[in-house]
C-alpha positions in Angstrom: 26.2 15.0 -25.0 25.5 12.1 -27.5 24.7 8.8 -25.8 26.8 5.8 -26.0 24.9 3.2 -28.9 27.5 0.4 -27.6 25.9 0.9 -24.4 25.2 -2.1 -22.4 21.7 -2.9 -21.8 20.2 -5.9 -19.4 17.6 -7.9 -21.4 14.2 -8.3 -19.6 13.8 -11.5 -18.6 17.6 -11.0 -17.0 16.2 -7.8 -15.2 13.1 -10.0 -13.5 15.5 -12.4 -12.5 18.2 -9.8 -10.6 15.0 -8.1 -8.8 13.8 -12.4 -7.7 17.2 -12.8 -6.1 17.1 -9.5 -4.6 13.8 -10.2 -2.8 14.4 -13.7 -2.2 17.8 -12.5 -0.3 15.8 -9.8 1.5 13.3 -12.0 2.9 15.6 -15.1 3.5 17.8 -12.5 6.0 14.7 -11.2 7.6 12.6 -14.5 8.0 16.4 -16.0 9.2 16.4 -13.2 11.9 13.0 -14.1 13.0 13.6 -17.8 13.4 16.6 -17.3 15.3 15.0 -14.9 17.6 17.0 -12.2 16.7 14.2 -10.1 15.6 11.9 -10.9 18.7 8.3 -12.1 18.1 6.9 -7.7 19.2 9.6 -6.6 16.2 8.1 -9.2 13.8 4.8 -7.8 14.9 5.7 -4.4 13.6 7.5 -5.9 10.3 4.0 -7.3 9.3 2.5 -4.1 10.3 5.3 -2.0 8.0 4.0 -4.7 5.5 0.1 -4.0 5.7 1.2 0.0 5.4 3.1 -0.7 2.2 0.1 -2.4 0.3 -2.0 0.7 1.9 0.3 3.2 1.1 1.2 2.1 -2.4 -2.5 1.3 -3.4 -3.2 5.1 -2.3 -0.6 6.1 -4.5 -2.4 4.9 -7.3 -5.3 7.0 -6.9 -3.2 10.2 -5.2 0.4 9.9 -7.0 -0.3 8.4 -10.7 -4.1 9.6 -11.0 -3.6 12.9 -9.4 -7.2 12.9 -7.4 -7.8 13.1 -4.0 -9.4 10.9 -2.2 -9.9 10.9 1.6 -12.0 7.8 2.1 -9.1 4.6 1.7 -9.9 3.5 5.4 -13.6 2.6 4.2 -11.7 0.0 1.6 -9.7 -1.2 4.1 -12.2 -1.8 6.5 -14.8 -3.1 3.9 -11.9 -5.6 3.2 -11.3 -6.6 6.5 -14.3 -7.2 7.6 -15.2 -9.4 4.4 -11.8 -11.2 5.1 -13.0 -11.9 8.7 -16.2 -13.1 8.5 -15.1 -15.5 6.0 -12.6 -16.7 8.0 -14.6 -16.8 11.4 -16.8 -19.2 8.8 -14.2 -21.4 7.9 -12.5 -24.2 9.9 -9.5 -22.1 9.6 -8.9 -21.4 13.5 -8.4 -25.7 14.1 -6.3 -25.9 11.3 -3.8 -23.5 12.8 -4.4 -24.9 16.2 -3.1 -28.2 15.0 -0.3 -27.0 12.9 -1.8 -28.2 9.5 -0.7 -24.7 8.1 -0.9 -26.2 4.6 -5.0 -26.9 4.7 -5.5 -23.6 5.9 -3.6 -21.7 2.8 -6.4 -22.1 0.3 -8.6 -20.9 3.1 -6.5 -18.0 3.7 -5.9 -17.3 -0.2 -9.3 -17.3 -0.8 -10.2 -15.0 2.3 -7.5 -12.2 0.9 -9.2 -12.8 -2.5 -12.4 -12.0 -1.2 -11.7 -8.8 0.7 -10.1 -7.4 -2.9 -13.0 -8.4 -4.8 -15.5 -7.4 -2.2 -13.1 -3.8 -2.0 -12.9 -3.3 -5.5 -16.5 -3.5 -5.8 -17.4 -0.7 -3.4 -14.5 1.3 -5.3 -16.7 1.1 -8.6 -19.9 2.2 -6.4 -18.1 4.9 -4.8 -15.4 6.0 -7.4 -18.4 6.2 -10.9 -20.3 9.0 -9.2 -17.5 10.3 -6.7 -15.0 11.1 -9.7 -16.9 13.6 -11.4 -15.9 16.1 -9.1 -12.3 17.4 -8.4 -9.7 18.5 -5.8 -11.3 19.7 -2.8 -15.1 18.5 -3.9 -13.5 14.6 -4.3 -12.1 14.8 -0.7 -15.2 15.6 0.3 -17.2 13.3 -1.0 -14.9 10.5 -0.6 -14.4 11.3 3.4 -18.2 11.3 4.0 -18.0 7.9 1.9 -15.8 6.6 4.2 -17.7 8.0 7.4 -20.6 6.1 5.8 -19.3 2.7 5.5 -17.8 2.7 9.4 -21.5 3.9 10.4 -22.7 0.9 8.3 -20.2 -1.7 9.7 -21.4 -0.2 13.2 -24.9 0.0 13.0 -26.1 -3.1 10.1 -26.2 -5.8 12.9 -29.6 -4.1 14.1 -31.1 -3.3 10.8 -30.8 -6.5 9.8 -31.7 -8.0 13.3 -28.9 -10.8 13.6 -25.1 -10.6 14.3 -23.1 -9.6 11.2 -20.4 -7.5 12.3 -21.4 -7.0 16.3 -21.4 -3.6 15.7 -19.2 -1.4 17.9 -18.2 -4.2 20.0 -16.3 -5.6 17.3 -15.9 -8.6 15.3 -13.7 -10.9 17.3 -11.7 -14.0 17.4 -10.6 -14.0 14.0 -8.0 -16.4 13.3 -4.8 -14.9 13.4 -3.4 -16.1 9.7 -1.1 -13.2 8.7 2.5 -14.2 9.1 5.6 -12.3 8.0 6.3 -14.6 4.9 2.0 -14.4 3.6 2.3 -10.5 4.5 5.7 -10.4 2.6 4.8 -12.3 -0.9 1.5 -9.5 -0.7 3.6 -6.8 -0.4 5.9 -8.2 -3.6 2.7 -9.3 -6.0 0.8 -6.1 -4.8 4.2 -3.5 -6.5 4.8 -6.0 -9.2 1.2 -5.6 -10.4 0.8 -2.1 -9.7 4.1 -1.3 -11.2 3.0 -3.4 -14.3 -0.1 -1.9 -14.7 1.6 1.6 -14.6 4.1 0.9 -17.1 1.5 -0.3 -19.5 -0.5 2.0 -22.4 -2.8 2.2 -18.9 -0.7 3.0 -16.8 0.8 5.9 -19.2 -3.6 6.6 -20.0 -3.3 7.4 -16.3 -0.6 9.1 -16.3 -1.6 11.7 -18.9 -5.1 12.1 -17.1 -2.7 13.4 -13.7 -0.7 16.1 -16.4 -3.5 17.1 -17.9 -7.1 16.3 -18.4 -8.5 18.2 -20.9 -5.5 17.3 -23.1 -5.7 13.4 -22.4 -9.1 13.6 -23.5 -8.3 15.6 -26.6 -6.1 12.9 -27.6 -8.8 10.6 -26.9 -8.6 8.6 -23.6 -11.6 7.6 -22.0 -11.0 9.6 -19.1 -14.0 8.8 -17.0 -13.1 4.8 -17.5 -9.5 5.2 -16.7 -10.6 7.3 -13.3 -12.7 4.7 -12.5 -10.1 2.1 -13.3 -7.4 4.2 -11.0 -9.6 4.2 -8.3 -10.9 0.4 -8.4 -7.1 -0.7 -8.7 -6.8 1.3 -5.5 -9.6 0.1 -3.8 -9.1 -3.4 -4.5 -5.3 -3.7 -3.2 -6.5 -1.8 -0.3 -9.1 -4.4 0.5 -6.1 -6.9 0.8 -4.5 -4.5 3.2 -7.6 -4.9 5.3 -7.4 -8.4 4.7 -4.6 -9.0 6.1 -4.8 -6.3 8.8 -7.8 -8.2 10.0 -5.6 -11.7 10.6 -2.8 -9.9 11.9 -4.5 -8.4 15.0 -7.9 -10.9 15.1 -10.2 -8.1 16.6 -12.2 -5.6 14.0 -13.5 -2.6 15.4 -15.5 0.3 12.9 -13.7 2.5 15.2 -9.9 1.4 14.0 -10.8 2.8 10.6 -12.1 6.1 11.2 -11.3 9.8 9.6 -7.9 9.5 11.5 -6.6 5.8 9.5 -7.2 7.8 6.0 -5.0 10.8 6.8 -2.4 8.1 7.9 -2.3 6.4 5.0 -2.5 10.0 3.2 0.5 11.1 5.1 2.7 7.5 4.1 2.2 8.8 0.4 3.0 12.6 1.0 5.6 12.0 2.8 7.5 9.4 0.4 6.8 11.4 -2.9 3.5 11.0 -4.6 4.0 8.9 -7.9 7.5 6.9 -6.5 6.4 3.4 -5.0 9.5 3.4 -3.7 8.8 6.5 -1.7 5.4 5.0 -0.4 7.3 1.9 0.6 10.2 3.7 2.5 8.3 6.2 4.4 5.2 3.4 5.1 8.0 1.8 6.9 9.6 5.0 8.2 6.3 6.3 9.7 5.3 2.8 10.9 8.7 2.2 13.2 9.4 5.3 14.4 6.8 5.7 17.2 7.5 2.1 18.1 11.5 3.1 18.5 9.9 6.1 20.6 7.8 4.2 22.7 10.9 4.8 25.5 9.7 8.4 25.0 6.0 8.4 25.8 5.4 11.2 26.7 7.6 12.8 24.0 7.2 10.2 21.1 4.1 12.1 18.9 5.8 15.1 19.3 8.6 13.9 17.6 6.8 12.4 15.2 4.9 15.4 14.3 7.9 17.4 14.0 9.5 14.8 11.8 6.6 15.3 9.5 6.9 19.2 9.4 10.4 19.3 9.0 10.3 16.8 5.9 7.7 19.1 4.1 10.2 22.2 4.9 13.0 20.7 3.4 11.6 18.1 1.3 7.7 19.8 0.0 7.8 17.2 -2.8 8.0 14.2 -0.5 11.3 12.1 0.5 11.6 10.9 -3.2 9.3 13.0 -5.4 7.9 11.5 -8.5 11.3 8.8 -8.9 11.3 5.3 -8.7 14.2 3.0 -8.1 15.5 0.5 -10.7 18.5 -1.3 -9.4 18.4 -2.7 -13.4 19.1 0.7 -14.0 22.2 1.5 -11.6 23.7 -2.4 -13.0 23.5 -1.3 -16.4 25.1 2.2 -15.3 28.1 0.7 -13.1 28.5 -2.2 -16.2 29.1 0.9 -18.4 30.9 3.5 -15.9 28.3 6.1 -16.0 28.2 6.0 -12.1 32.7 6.6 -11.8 32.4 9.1 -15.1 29.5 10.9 -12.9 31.5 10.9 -9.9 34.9 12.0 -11.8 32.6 14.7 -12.9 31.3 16.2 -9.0 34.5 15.8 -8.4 36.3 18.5 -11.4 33.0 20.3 -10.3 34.1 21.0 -6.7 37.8 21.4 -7.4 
């Protein structure tokens, strides 16, 4: 079937301005609902939580979905990011400034926090990622788990090698200020898929890409395939430190214990489940996976159970994840309604089933 050449097609700058007004409206409805106490202040809780899990989820996706490796070791940037995040914070006048509602002193405070748990993040990537990416499949899980083990002992056990209080250990870092609000956790969430999605679309992105298809070939063809690993993995590593960033002022407690073995498989299971290489996927079942045992909780006893079996039936049905490999483009279905694919599709199923 020959395509249409008069076929209409949305300019660019036209396309970034449909997908503004589209997340504008989405968070003007949500942050309308919260003001008027229609979303209660335990349901906003959970939307800056489904937040948090998207920027985890979707950073994981860059190492598991686009890359193709497997690495088993994300809580450790997470936590390295939150407790950098923290102990800035704790440092800075920041907790007064909230106190006394002077919100805007605080933001560069809070800007520069998030800044530094990426930065500090993305560095333990490049430490961890140059040696651990040699290795493949089963032998990178590996390695990256016990890389992740590593840095919770170290966030446990530092304060007495170093003989002063640092992280206070396995009691925790406390009284953080609590500086992670719906709107701060929303604009991460949009900046965090609007770079990612960037850097994917460009000769990088497709460098990465070709790595996940096929190695050998990609390095045949001549990509530096041990700089665009390494690049994978940092990207990850470094949006996953603002995850832990902002996971450490949503909650204002840090524990080494909160980002154990268990945290990684969640995040794992967020990008499984949801397709792996569709950030779409990541962001639907990050949200999917973080509500449903809150909308359980009236089933204690019951509510993992569920959950689990929610999981197994998914990979039954659905073994490539809830999306697979696609990523939405609402662009896309404009340009197909402005030139009828969608109805000459429909009119199609429909002959089809007659």
């Amino acid at each position: 079937m020959k395509k249409n050449r008069s076929a209409i097609r949305i300019p660019m700058p036209l396309r970034y301005v449909i997908n503004l007004i589209l997340i504008v409206a989405v968070w003007f409805v949500l942050n309308s609902l919260i003001q008027s106490g229609v979303i209660t202040n335990y349901w906003s809780g959970i939307l800056i939580t489904v937040g948090i899990n998207i920027i985890l989820a979707t950073s994981l996706n860059v190492a598991t979905g686009y890359l193709g490796q497997l690495p088993l070791g994300h809580a450790g940037f997470m936590a390295v990011g939150a407790y950098a995040g923290g102990i800035f914070m704790k440092a800075m006048p920041v907790q007064e400034l909230l106190k006394s509602g002077n919100t805007g002193a605080a933001i560069p405070y809070i800007l520069l926090a998030l800044l530094i748990s990426a930065i500090v993040a993305g560095i333990f990537g490049i430490i961890i990622g140059i040696p651990a990416l040699r290795l493949r499949g089963d032998y990178l899980a590996i390695i990256t788990l016990g890389f992740g083990e590593i840095i919770r002992v170290i966030l446990t056990n530092i304060d007495s090698v170093i003989g002063t209080d640092f992280t206070y250990g396995a009691a925790g870092l406390k009284r953080i200020p609590k500086y992670s609000s719906f709107t701060l956790v929303f604009i991460c969430v949009v900046v965090c898929c609007y770079i990612i999605h960037t850097v994917m679309k460009s000769r990088h992105g497709r460098a990465i890409l070709a790595i996940r298809d096929n190695e050998i070939a990609a390095e045949a063809s001549g990509v530096n395939t041990t700089y665009y690993k390494t690049l994978a993995f940092v990207v990850s590593a470094f949006f996953a430190g603002i995850g832990g960033g902002l996971y450490a002022g949503c909650i204002g407690v840090m524990a080494p214990a909160k980002f154990g073995f268990m945290k990684s498989i969640e995040i794992l299971v967020m990008v499984v489940l949801g397709g792996m290489g569709s950030m779409l996927g990541s962001v639907l079942s990050a949200t999917f996976l973080t509500i449903l045992p809150e909308a359980l909780r009236a089933f204690a006893d019951y509510r993992m159970v569920v959950y689990s079996l929610a999981l197994v039936v998914m990979m039954i049905f659905r073994p490539k994840g809830l999306l697979g490999s696609y990523d939405f483009s609402m662009s896309r279905i404009v340009e197909k309604i402005m030139n009828g694919e969608l109805f000459q599709k429909k009119a199609k199923e429909g002959k089809d089933h007659e």
